[in-house]
C-alpha positions in Angstrom: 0.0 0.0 0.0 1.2 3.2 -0.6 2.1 5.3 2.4 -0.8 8.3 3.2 0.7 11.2 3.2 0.8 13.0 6.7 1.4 16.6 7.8 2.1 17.0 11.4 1.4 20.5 12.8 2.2 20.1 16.7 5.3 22.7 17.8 8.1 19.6 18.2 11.1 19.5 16.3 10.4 16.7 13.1 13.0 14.1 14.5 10.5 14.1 18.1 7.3 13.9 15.5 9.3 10.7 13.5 10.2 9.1 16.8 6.6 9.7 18.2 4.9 8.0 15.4 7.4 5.6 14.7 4.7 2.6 15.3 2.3 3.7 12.7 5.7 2.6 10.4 5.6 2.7 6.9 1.8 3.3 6.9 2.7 7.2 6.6 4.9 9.4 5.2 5.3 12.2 7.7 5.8 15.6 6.5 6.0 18.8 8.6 5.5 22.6 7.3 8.7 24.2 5.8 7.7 27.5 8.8 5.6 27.8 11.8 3.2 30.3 9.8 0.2 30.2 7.8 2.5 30.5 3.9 3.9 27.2 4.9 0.7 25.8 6.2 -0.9 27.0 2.6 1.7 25.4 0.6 2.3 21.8 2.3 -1.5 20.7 2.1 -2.2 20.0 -1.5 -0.4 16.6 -0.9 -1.8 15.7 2.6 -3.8 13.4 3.2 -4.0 13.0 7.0 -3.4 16.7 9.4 -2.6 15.8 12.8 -3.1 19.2 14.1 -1.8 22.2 16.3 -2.9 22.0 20.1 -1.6 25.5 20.1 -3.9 26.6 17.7 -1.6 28.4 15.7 -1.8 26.4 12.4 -5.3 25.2 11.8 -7.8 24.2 9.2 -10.3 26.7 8.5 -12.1 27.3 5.4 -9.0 28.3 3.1 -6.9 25.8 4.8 -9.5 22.8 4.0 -9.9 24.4 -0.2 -6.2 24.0 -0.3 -6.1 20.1 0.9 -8.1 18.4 -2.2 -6.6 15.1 -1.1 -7.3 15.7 2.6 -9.1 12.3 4.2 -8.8 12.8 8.0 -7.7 15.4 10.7 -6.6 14.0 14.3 -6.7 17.1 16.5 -4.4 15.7 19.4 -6.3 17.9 22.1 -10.1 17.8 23.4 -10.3 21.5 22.0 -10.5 22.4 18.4 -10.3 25.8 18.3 -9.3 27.3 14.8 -10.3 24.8 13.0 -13.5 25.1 10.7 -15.9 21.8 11.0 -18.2 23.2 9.1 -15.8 23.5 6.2 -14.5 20.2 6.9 -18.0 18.5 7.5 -18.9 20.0 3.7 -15.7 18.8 2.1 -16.6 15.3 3.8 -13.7 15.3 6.0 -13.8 14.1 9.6 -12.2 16.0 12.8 -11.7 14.2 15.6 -10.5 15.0 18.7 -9.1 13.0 22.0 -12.1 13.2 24.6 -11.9 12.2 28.5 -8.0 12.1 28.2 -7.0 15.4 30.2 -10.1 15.0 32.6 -8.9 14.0 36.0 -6.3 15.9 35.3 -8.0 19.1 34.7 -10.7 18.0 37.6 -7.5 17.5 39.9 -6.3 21.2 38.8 -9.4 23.0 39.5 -9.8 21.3 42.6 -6.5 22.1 43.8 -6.9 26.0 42.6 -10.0 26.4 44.3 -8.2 25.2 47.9 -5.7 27.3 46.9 -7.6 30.2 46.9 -10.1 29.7 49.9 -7.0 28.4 51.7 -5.3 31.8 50.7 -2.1 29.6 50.5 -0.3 31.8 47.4 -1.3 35.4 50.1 0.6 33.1 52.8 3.5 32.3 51.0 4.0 35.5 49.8 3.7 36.7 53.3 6.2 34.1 55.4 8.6 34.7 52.5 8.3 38.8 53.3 9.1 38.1 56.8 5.4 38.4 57.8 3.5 36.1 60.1 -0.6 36.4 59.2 -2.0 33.8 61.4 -5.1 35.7 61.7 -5.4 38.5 58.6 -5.8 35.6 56.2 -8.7 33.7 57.0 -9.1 31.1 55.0 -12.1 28.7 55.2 -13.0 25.2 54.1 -14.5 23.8 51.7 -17.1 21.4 52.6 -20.8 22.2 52.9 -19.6 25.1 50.1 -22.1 25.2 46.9 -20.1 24.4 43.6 -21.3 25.0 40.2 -19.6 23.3 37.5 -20.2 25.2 33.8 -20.2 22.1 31.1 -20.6 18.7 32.5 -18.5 16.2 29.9 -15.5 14.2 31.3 -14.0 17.2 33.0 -17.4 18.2 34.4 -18.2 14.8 35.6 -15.2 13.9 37.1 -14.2 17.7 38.8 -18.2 17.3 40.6 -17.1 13.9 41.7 -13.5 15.2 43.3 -16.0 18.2 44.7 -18.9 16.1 46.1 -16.0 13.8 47.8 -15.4 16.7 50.0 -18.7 17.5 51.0 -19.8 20.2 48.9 -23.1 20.8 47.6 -22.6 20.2 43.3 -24.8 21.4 41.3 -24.5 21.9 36.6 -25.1 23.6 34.2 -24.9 21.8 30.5 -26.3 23.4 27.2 -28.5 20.3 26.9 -31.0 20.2 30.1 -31.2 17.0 32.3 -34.0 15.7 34.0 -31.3 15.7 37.2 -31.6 17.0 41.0 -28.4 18.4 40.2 -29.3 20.3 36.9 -29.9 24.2 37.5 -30.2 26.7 35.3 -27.1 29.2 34.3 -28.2 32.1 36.2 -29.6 30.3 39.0 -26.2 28.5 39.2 -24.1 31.6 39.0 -26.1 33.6 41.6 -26.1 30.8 44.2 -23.0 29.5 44.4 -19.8 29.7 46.2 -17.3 28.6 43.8 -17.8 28.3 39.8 -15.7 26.3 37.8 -16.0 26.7 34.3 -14.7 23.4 31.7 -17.3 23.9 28.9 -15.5 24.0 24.9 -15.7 27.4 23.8 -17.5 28.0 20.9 -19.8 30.8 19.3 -22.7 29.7 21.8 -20.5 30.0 24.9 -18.3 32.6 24.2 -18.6 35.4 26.9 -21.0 32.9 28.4 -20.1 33.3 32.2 -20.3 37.1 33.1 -18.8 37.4 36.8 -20.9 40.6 37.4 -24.0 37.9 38.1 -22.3 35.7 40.2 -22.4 35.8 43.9 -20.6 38.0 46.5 -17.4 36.8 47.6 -17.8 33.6 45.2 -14.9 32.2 43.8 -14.1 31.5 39.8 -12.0 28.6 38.8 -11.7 28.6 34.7 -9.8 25.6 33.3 -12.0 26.0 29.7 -11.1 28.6 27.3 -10.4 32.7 28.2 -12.8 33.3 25.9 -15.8 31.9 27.8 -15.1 34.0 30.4 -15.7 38.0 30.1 -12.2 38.5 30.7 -12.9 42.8 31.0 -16.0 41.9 33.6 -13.7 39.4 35.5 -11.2 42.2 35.9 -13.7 44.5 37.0 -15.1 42.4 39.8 -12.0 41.6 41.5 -11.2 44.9 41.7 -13.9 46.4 43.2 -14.6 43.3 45.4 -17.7 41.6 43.3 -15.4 38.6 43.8 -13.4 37.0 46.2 -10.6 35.4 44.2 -9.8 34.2 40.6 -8.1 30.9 39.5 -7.1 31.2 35.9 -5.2 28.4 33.9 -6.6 30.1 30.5 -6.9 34.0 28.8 -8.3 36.0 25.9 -4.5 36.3 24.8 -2.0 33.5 25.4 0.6 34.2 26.9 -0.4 36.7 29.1 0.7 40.1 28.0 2.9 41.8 30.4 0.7 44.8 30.8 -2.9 42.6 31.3 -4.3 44.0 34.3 -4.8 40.4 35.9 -1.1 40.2 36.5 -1.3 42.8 39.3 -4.2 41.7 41.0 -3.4 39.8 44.6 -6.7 37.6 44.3 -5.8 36.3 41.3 -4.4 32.8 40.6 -2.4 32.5 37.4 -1.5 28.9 35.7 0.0 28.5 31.9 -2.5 26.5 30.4 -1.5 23.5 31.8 -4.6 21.6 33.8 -4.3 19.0 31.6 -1.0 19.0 31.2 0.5 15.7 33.4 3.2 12.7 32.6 -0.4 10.7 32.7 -2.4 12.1 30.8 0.1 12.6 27.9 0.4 9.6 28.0 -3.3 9.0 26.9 -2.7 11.3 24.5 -0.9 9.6 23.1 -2.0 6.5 22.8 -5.4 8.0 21.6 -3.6 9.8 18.4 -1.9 7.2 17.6 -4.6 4.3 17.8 -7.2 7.0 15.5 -4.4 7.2 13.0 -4.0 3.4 12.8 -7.3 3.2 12.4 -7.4 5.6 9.6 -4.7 4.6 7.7 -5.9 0.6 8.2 -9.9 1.6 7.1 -11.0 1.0 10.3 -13.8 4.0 12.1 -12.0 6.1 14.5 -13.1 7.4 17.6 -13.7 11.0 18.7 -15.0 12.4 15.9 -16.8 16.1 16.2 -18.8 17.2 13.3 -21.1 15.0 12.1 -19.3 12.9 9.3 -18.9 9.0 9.4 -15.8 7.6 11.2 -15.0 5.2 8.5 -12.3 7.3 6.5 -11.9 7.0 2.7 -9.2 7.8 1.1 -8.9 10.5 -1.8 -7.0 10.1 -4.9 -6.4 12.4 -8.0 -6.4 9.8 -10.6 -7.6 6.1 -10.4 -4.7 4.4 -8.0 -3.1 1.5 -10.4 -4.1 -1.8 -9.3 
């Protein structure tokens, strides 16, 4: 069989890319874009056949990507996000995305739990102070967590799993999904962000739920714990209430613009935790990444249906050709 071509976009130098997908063997013939920019991008997909795509989100497939990949079968997105990219260009060209689902959830769940007794703990304000020479024992007051209400905003494997780490240490959990349950712990999203004591936010950002959680309705003194997308967030509101008190602390692992510019106002605010995108970053759950890519692109390049894929077209893939292939 003749090898499918494949175009890797992920930041790592080619020999790590070869070495990474060293089992799919002689299946693929790997090829990498000549320049991390959108010329190079442009001018290595007419041969590709398979995209195993950014995580950054730098190089992605929207609509002038996919109209310059006429051979383009599949695209393996090795991430649960797939920002950038266009499905419903894809979807029409008869291409399918998919993405790795449920890999990076306990460690994102373990992330925002840990944020959130961070902040009611006050534990980065304590540090900060015994390292200054200070000794707080009473100006911090930090409280506990159990009885607290907790709102989780998007209830897939991250959702699910953060309300179980939550509910394990007695907190009241309650959801908010864009498809409504028939579940005691349903609520609505206004009910859910006046009422409760901490919000975490995990929901996929997307033109229905961007600027979706507004902190000027949450509740006095609540706490917000985003491990989603900046843009879900309104990052100017957020700003706003945890300067004039709205809030009582922020736990940020994500931002409109990434990396945080150096003159962002959330870099000199003291209730603020800041984390560089990396709640789902572990050795584990790379590790799952891993295998996950790698088993979708056997199963593409071997015709069998691959898992995880997000807009709407069958996971069998079927292979393009210019001319009839010679038999």
């Amino acid at each position: 069989m003749t090898p499918w071509n494949l175009l890797a976009l992920p930041p790592l130098p080619e020999e790590v890319l070869r070495g990474l997908l060293a089992p799919l063997g002689d299946r693929v013939a790997l090829r990498v874009p000549a320049a991390r920019d959108r010329d190079a991008l442009l001018a290595a997909l007419p041969e590709a056949e398979i995209v195993l795509g950014d995580w950054t989100g730098t190089l992605a497939m929207d609509a002038e990507a996919v109209r310059a990949a006429p051979l383009l079968a599949f695209v393996q997105q090795p991430s649960v996000g797939v920002d950038g990219h266009d499905l419903d260009a894809l979807a029409a060209a008869g291409v399918p995305l998919a993405n790795t689902p449920g890999i990076s959830a306990v460690a994102v769940a373990e992330w925002c739990l840990a944020a959130t007794l961070s902040l009611a703990r006050r534990l980065g304000a304590a540090d900060a102070a015994v390292r200054a020479g200070e000794w707080p024992q009473q100006a911090l007051q930090p409280y506990e967590l159990r009885g607290r209400h907790v709102g989780v905003v998007g209830y897939g494997p991250i959702g699910a799993s953060a309300a179980r780490m939550f509910r394990a240490l007695g907190c009241q959990v309650s959801y908010w999904t864009r498809t409504p349950r028939e579940d005691p712990g349903f609520a609505d999203l206004d009910t859910l962000l006046s009422a409760c004591d901490v919000v975490v936010v995990v929901i996929a950002l997307s033109q229905e739920t961007r600027g979706l959680v507004d902190p000027a309705r949450m509740k006095r003194g609540a706490l917000l714990v985003n491990a989603a997308r900046g843009g879900v967030v309104d990052q100017a509101a957020l700003v706003e209430a945890l300067r004039e008190g709205g809030l009582g602390g922020a736990a940020l692992d994500v931002f409109d613009v990434e990396p945080l510019p150096a003159g962002d106002p959330l870099r000199d605010l003291p209730n603020v935790l800041l984390s560089p995108h990396v709640a789902g970053v572990t050795a584990e759950a790379t590790g799952r990444l891993l295998t996950a890519t790698l088993d979708n692109l056997a199963a593409a390049v071997e015709g069998r249906e691959v898992d995880g894929v997000v807009n709407g077209i069958p996971s069998m893939i079927n292979r393009k050709f210019t001319q009839s292939p010679a038999i």
